[in-house]
C-alpha positions as CSV (number, residue, x, y, z in Angstrom):
1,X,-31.9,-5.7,-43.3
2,X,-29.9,-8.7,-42.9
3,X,-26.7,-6.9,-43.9
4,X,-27.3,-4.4,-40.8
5,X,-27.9,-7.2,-38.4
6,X,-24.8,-9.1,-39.7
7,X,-22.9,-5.3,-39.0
8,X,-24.6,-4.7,-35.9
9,X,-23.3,-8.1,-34.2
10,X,-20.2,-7.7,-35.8
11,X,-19.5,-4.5,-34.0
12,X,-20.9,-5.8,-31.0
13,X,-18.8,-8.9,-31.1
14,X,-15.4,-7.0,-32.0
15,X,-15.7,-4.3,-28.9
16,X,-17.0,-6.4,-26.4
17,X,-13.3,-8.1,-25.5
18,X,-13.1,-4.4,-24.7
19,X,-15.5,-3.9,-22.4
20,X,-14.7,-7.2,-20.9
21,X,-11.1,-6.6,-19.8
22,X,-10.5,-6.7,-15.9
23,X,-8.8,-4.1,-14.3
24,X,-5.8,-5.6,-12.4
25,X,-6.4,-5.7,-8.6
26,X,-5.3,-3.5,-5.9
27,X,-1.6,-3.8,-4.6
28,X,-0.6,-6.0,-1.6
29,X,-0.5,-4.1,1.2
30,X,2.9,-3.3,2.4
31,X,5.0,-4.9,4.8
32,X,5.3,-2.8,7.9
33,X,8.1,-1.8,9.0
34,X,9.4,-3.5,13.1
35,X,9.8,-0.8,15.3
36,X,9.8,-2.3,18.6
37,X,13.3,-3.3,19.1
38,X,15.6,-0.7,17.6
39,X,13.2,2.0,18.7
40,X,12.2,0.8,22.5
41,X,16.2,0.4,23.0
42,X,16.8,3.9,21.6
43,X,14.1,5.0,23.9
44,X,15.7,3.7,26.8
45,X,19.2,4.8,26.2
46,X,17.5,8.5,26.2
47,X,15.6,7.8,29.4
48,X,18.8,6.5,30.9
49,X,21.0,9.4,29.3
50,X,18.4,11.8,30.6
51,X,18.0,10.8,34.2
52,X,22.1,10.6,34.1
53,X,21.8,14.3,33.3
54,X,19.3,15.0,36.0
55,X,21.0,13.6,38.7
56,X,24.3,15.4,38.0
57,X,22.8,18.2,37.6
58,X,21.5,17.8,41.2
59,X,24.9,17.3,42.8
């Protein structure tokens, strides 16, 4: 009897560092990309290239 309590905590005690591992934690979240320069001057330049177009066209 005592030889299968001494096997019984034995087992317990060499898989429980198993059991007991943390998972690592979730990722940072990413940095986000700035859009509002580049993309709001891009913008423009179309709106400006586009009512060029318009008004030439109506002349």
């Amino acid at each position: 009897m005592r030889m299968l309590i001494f096997t019984a905590v034995l087992f317990i005690l060499l898989l429980l560092p198993i059991f007991l591992q943390a998972q690592p934690g979730l990722p940072a979240a990413p940095s986000q990309a700035p859009i509002d320069g580049g993309l709001g001057l891009l913008a423009a330049a179309g709106g400006t290239y586009a009512w060029k177009k318009l008004k030439d066209r109506k002349e």
